[in-house]
TITOR-195069 format. One record per residue (C-alpha): residue number from 0; z negated, x negated, y negated. Coordinates in steps of 0.5 Angstrom, whole numbers, plus 2048, in hexadecimal, padded with zeros to 3 digits. Each point is the difference from the previous one (the first is absolute). Example, Ala and Ser with C-alpha at 12.3 -4.5 7.8 and 13.67 -1.06 7.14 Angstrom:
   voti    zz    xx    yy
      0   7F0   7E7   809
      1   802   7FE   7F9
//
This chain:
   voti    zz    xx    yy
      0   850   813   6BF
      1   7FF   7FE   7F9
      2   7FB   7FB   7FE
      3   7FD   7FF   7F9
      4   802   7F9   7FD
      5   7F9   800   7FD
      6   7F9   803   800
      7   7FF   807   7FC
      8   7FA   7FF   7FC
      9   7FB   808   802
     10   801   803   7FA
     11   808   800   802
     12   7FF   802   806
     13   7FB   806   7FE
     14   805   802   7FB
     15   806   800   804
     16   7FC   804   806
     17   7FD   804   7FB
     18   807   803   800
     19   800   803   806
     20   7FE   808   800
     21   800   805   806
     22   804   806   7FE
     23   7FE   808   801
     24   804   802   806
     25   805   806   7FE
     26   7FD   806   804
     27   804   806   803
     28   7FE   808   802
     29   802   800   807
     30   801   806   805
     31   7FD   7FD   807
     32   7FE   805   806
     33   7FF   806   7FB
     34   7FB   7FB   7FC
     35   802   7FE   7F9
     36   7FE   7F9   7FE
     37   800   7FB   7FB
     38   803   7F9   804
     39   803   7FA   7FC
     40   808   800   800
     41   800   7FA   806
     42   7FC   804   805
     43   803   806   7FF
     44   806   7FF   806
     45   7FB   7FD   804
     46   7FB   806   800
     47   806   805   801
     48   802   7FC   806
     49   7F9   800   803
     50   7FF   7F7   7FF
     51   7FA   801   7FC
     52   7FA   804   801
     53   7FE   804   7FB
     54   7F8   801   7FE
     55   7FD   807   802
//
């Protein structure tokens, strides 16, 4: 595991979190049981298998 070899001062370290930024999941227009939904692209296998239930 890598370690820091000396203490990262706080306006570094919110810097470098700062960077971090959720992404808009890429949304799809799916047939399913007669009903046509929008899913994200990475349920879309799931929800035709029957794994993930859908919201009525």
């Amino acid at each position: 595991m890598a370690v820091p070899k000396r203490k990262l001062s706080r306006s570094n370290t919110r810097a470098r979190r700062s960077q971090w930024k959720a992404q808009v999941p890429e949304l799809v227009t799916v047939v399913v049981d007669g009903r046509e939904l929008t899913l994200p692209r990475r349920l879309v296998a799931g929800v035709r298998r029957g794994y993930v239930t859908l919201p009525e």
